[in-house]
Each structure stands twice: as structure tokens, then as C-alpha cells.
C-alpha positions as a Python dict, from the first residue, in 0.01 Angstrom:
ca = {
    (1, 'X'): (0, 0, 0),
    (2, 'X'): (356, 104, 70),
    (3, 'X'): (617, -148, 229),
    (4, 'X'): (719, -162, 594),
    (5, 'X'): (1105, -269, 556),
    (6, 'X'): (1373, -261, 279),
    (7, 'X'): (1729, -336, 203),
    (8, 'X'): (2076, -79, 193),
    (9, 'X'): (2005, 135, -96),
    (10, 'X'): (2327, 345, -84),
    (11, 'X'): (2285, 639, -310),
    (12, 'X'): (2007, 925, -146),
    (13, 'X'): (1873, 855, -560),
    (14, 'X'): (1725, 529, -396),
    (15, 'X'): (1571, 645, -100),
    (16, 'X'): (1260, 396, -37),
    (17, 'X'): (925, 525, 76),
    (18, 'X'): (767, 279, 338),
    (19, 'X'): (446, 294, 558),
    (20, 'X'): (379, 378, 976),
    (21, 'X'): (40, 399, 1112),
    (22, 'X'): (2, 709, 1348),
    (23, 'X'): (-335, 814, 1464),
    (24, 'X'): (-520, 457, 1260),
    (25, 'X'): (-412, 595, 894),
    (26, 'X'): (-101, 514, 716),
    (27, 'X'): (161, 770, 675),
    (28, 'X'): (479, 724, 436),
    (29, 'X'): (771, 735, 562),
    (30, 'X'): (1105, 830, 368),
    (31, 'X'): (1427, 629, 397),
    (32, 'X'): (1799, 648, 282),
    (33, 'X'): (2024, 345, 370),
    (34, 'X'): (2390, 410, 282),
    (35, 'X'): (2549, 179, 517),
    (36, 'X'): (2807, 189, 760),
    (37, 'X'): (3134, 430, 678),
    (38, 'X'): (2946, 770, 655),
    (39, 'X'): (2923, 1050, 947),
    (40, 'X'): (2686, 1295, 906),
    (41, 'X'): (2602, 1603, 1037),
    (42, 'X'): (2233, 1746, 1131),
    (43, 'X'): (2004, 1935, 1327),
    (44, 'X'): (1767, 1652, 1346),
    (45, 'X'): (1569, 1609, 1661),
    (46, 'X'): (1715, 1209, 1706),
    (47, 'X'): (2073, 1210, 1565),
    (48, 'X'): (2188, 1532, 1535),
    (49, 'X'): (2515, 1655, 1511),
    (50, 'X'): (2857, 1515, 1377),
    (51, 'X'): (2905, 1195, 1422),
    (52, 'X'): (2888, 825, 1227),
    (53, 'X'): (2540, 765, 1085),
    (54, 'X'): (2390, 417, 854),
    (55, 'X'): (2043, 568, 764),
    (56, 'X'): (1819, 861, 764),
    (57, 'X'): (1453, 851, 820),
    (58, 'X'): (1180, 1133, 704),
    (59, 'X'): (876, 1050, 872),
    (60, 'X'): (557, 1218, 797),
    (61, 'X'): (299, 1272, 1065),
    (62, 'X'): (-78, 1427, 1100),
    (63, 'X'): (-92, 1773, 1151),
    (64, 'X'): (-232, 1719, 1491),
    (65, 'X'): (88, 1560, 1569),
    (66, 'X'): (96, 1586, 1951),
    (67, 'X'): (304, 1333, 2070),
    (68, 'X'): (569, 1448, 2396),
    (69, 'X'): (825, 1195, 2252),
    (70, 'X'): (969, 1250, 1901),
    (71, 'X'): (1248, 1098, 1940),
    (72, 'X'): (1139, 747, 2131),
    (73, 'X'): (902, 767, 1832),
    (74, 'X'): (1154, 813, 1558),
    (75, 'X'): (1343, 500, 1721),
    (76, 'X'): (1063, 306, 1679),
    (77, 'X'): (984, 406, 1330),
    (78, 'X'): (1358, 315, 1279),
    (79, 'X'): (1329, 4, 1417),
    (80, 'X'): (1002, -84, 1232),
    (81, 'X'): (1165, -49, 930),
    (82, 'X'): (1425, -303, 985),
    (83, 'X'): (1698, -16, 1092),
    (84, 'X'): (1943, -54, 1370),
    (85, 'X'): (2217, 139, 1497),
    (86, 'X'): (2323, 470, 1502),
    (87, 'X'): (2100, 714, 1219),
    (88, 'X'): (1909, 1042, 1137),
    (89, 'X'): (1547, 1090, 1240),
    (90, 'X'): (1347, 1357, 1055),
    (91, 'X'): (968, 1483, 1117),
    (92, 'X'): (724, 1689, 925),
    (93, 'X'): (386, 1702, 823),
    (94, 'X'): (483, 1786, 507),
    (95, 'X'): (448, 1547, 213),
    (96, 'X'): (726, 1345, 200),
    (97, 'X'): (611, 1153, -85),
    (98, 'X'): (598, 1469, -301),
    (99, 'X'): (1003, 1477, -179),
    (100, 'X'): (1206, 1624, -437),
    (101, 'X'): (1542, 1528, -581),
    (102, 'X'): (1836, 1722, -734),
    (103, 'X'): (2166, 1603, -841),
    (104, 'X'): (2533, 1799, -933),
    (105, 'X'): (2825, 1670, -965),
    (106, 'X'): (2786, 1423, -750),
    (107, 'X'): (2643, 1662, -483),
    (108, 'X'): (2256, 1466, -456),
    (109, 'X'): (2001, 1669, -217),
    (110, 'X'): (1700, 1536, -143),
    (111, 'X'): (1387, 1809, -4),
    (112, 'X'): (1050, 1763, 133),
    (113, 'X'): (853, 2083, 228),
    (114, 'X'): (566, 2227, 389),
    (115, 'X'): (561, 2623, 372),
    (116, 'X'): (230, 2710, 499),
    (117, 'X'): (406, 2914, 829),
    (118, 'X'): (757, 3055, 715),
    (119, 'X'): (888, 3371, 792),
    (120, 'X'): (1245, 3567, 834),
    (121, 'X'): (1471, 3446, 1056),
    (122, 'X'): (1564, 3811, 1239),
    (123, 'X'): (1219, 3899, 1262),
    (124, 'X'): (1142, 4087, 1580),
    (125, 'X'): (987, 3995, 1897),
    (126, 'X'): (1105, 3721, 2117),
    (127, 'X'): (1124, 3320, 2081),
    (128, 'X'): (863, 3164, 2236),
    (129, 'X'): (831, 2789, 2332),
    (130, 'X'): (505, 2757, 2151),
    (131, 'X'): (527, 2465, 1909),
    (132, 'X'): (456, 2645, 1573),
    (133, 'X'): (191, 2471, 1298),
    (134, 'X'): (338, 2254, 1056),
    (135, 'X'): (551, 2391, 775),
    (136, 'X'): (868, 2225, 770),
    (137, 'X'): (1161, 2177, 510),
    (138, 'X'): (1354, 1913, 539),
    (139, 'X'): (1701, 1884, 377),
    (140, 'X'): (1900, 1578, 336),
    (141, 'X'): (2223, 1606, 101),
    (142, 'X'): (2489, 1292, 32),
    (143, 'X'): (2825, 1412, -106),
    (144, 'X'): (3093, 1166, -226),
    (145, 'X'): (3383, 1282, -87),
    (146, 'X'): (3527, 1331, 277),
    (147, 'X'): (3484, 1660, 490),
    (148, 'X'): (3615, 1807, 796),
    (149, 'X'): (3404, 1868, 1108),
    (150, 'X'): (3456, 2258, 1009),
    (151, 'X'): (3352, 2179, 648),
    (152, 'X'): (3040, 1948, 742),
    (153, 'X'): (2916, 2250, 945),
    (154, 'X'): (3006, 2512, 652),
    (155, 'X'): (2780, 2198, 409),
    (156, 'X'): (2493, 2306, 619),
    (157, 'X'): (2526, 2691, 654),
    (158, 'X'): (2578, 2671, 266),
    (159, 'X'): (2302, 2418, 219),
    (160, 'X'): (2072, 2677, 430),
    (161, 'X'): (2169, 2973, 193),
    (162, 'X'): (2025, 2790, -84),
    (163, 'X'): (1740, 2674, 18),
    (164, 'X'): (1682, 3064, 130),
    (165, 'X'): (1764, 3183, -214),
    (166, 'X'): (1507, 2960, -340),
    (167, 'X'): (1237, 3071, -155),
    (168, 'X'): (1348, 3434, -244),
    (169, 'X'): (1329, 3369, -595),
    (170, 'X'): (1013, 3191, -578),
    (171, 'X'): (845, 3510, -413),
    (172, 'X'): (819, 3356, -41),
    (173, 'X'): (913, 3633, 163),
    (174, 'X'): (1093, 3420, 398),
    (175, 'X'): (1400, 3345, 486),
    (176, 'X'): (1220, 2953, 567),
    (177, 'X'): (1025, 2789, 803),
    (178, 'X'): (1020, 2751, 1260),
    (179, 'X'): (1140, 2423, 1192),
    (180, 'X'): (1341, 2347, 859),
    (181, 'X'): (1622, 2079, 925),
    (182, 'X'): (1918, 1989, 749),
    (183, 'X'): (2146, 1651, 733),
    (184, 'X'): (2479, 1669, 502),
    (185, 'X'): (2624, 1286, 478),
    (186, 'X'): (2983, 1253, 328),
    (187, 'X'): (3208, 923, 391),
    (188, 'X'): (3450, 880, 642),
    (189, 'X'): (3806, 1007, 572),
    (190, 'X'): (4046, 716, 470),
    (191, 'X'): (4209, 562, 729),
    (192, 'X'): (3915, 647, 949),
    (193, 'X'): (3641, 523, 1134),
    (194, 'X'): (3374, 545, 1380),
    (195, 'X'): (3649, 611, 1626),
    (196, 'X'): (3895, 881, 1628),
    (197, 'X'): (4155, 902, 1371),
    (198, 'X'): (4480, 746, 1475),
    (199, 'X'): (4731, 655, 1219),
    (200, 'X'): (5070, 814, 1106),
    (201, 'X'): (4931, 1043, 915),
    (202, 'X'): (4596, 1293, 897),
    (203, 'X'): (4347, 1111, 668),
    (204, 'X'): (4250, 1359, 386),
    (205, 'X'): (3947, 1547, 400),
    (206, 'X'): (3815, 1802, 206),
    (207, 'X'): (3841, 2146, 423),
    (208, 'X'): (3574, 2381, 268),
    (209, 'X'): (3258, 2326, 151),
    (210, 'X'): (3129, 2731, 158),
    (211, 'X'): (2935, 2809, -189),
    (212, 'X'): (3232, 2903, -399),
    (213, 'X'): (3405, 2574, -327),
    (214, 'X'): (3400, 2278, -552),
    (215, 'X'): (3191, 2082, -359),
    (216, 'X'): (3019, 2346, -164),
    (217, 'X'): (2897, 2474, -475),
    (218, 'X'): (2750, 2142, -586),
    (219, 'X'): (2565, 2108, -308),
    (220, 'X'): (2428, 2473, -318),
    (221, 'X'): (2283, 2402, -668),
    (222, 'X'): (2136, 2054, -613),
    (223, 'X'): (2009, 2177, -279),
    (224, 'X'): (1852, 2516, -486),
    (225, 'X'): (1710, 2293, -727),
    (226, 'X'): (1527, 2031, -517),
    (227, 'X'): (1406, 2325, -289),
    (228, 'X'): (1265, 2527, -588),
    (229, 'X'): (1112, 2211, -733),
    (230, 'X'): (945, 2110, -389),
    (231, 'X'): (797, 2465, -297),
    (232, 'X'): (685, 2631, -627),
    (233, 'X'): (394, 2444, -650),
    (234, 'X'): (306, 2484, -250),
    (235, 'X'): (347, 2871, -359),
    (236, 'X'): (168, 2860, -665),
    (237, 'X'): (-143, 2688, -499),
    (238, 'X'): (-154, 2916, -249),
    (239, 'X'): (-185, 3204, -504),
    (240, 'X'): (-509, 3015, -655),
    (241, 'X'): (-606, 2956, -335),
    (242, 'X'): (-645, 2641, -394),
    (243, 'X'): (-458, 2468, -80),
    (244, 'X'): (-633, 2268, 115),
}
């Protein structure tokens, strides 16, 4: 049986997998404590955006999912789990405890995924507001260093690239799934805070992070890696036809 609650494990290496009950079975539920003095940036249906962050949650839910409230039900997920203030909330009914993990230079990436609907993004016909079937990829990436608000947003467009030239090279066809979301955690600049920046001086920061940067391009290959490594067996059983 997997615990409920667990102490600050600050490197995304360490992230715990704990238990919630949806639906009267036990699901796991993925979670990365850094602590306080990290900002992070994501598309993640409770905490999205840039701002400062002290844990990420991956939650994994039935298929049938068909709760109205995501992110009510992230908070209390969060809250289960012994977590409090400001963090990350992630869904899928992917495996999250098949995650993988990838590490380069200091650039870690963490990636669960569920592929069974993916497709291009600029295929044609119009968006709809149909909730798609489950086949999400989540990312979740922890750099070392500091980065601008313009480089945290260039860490997820490159982060996105390679997780698209994964599936490429794996023979997907797709570009990735309806719902893939990403979360890129660095440290606060120093000097800086929760709050605004306000000394003397600007607080350094590193300014790119596309894929031919330094750190950019650390995160692009632990990002490819952990992607490749969490959907080539998804890819391969559905060859066999062998998925359930």
C-alpha cells in the first residue's frame, strides 16, 4: 500500500509516490517537494503560469474521470498529502507510477504518459469543447539555475520540441497528445523572492533557455530521454496489440 504524506524531498530524483482513493480504488499519486525559493512555470490546470511554487503534484485518475472540479480536487489531493501553499497540480489517467526519469547536466525531467489519442497539433478542422479520452503527457523538469520570465517560457517551448521529436522518432505520428502539460521549476534569482525584485541591482538570471543554449539544451535531452523511455513501450504494445 502506498503512503498518504511525506517530507521535502528537494531534487525531482526523489519525487515520492503516495495514494488517493477516487471512485473506492486507490490511485498513486506523484509528488515533488522542493521547498520554498523556486517559481515555476506551467500549463497546469491548478497553478499554472509563472509564479513562486513549493511542490508539484501528478495525480492519476480512472479513465471515467468525470469530475466538474479539477482543480478544488487537486487542492484537496494537495492538502491530503500534507502540502500547503502555493504549488503545481497535474492530472492524467496515465500511469504515473510507470513515470520516467532523465537527467543532464543537471537539467532532471521527469515524464508520465498515456498516448492512446495523440495527434498533430495543426491538424484541420476546428477545436471543439469536447473533453477528449485520456492520453496525456505530463512533463515536469527542475533546472538548477535561475531563468527569466522570457527564458522560463522558451524552457517550455523547448521542453515541447523534445518531447515531439521523441514521439517522431519513436514512429507516433503525432506531434503529442489534446492534453500534454508541461512545468519547468528553476530557483529564484539571488536577491529575489516571492515578491518583486527590488534591490540596487538586477539579480542574475539566465536569459535563454532555447535548444542550443547551455541549459536549454540540457533540458531538451533529459526531457527527450524520459519521453522516449515512457512512450516506447505504450507504442510497442500497441503494435502487438497487446494494450489493454
Amino acid at each position: 500500500m502506498l503512503p498518504r504524506t511525506l517530507p521535502a524531498r528537494p531534487s525531482l530524483a526523489d519525487a515520492a509516490l503516495l495514494a488517493h482513493t477516487e471512485q473506492g480504488r486507490e490511485w498513486p499519486l506523484l509528488v515533488w517537494v522542493p521547498g520554498p525559493g523556486v517559481r515555476m512555470v506551467s500549463s497546469a490546470v491548478l497553478g499554472g503560469g509563472i509564479g513562486a511554487r513549493e511542490w508539484v503534484v501528478n495525480a492519476q485518475v480512472p479513465p471515467g474521470y468525470d469530475r466538474l472540479d479539477p482543480v478544488a480536487h487537486l487542492r484537496e489531493l494537495a492538502s491530503g498529502a500534507g502540502l500547503s501553499g502555493p504549488g503545481v497540480g497535474l492530472m492524467t489517467a496515465a500511469s504515473v507510477a510507470d513515470r520516467r526519469h532523465a537527467v543532464d547536466g543537471g537539467a532532471h525531467a521527469v515524464v508520465t504518459a498515456g498516448i492512446g489519442v495523440r495527434g498533430w497539433a495543426a491538424a484541420p478542422g476546428a477545436g471543439g469543447g469536447a473533453v477528449p479520452r485520456p492520453g496525456t503527457i505530463n512533463i515536469v523538469v527542475s533546472l538548477p539555475v535561475p531563468l527569466t520570465d522570457a527564458a522560463l517560457v522558451n524552457a517550455v517551448a523547448t521542453a515541447t520540441e523534445a518531447k515531439t521529436q521523441a514521439l517522431v522518432e519513436l514512429g507516433a505520428d503525432a506531434s503529442g497528445t489534446p492534453t500534454d502539460a508541461v512545468c519547468v521549476a528553476a530557483p529564484f534569482p539571488v536577491g529575489e523572492g516571492a515578491e518583486p525584485f527590488a534591490g540596487p541591482t538586477e539579480p542574475f538570471a539566465e536569459p535563454f533557455a532555447g535548444p542550443r543554449s547551455l541549459w536549454g539544451a540540457r533540458l531538451a535531452r533529459a526531457v527527450h530521454r524520459a519521453t522516449r523511455e515512457a512512450c516506447a513501450g505504450l507504442l510497442a504494445a500497441e503494435r502487438t496489440g497487446s494494450v489493454a
